[in-house]
C-alpha positions in Angstrom: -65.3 10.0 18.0 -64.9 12.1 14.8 -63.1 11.3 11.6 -62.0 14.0 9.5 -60.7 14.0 6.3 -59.6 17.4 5.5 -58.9 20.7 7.3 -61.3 22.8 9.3 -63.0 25.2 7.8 -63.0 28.6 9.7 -62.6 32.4 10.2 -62.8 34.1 6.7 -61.4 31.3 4.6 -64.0 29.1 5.8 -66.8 31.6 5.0 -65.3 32.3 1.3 -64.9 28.4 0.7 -68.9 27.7 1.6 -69.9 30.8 -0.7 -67.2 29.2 -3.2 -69.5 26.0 -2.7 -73.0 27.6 -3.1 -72.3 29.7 -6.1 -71.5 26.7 -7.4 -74.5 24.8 -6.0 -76.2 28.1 -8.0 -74.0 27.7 -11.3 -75.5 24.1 -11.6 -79.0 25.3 -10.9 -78.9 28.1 -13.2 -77.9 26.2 -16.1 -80.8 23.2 -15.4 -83.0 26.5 -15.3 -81.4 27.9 -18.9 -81.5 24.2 -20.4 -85.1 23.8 -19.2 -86.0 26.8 -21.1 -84.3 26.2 -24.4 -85.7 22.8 -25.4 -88.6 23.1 -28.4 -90.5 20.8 -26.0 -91.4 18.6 -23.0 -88.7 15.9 -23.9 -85.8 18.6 -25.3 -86.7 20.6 -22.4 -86.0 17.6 -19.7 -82.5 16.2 -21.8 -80.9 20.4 -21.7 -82.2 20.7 -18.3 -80.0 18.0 -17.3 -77.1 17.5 -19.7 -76.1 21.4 -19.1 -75.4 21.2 -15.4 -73.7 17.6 -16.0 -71.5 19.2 -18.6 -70.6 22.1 -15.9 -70.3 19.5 -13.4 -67.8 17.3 -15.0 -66.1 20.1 -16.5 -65.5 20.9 -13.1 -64.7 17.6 -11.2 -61.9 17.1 -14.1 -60.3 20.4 -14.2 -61.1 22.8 -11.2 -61.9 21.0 -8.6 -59.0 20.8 -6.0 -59.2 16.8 -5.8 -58.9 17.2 -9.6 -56.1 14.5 -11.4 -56.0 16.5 -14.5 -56.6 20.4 -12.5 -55.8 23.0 -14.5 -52.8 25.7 -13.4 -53.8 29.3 -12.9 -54.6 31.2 -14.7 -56.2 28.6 -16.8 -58.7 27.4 -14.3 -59.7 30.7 -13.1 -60.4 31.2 -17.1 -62.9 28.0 -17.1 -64.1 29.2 -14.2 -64.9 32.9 -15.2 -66.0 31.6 -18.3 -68.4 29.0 -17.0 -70.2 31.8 -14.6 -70.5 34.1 -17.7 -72.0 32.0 -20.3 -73.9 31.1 -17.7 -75.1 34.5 -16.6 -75.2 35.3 -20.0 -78.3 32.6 -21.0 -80.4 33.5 -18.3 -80.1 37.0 -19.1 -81.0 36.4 -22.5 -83.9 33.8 -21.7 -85.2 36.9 -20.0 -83.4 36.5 -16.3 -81.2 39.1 -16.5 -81.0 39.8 -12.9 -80.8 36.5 -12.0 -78.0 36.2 -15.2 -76.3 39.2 -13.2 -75.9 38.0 -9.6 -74.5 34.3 -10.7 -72.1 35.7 -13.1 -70.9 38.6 -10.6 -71.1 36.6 -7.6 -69.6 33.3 -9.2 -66.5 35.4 -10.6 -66.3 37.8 -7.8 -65.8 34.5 -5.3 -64.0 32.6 -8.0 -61.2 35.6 -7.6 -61.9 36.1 -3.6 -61.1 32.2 -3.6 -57.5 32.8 -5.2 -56.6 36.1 -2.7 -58.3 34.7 0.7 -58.2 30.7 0.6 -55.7 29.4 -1.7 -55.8 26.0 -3.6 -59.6 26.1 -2.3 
């Protein structure tokens, strides 16, 4: 007995909703990595290692995410989007992780647009 709650995922608009997911997963991750290098010490270091990827997080949950009650129209959310992957990009390339910077902010925006053409509302 199986209970689902939404549609399927499958075929090409599966695959380009679980990519959505990780470069999201990898948005999150990147900024705990930026924050963890910006704080001035141990403490700083810990607090901008965690409030940066909450910030993203709930920035997302209220205005991108599709369950959102407050989700943004396009092309406004594909703006927070796109502008979320490239600040993020951004400080890792200038903490010194520039290809790392590179690939989130390419590969975040480039599925963030993919996401409008191949799986819509995703």
């Amino acid at each position: 007995m199986t209970s689902e709650t939404g549609p399927r995922l499958s075929g090409f608009r599966g695959v380009v909703l679980t990519v959505r997911f990780l470069t999201e997963l990898v948005l999150l991750g990147g900024l705990a990595l930026a924050g963890s290098q910006l704080g001035g010490g141990v403490v700083p270091a810990i607090v901008d290692a965690v409030l940066l990827p909450v910030a993203a997080a709930a920035l997302w949950g209220l205005f991108i995410a599709p369950r959102a009650r407050r989700r943004l129209p396009e092309p406004a959310r594909f703006l927070l989007e796109f502008a979320l992957f490239a600040v993020t990009g951004v400080v890792l390339a200038l903490l010194g992780w520039l290809v790392t910077g590179i690939v989130v902010a390419v590969a975040g925006i480039g599925i963030a647009a993919l996401t409008r053409v191949a799986a819509k509302d995703g």
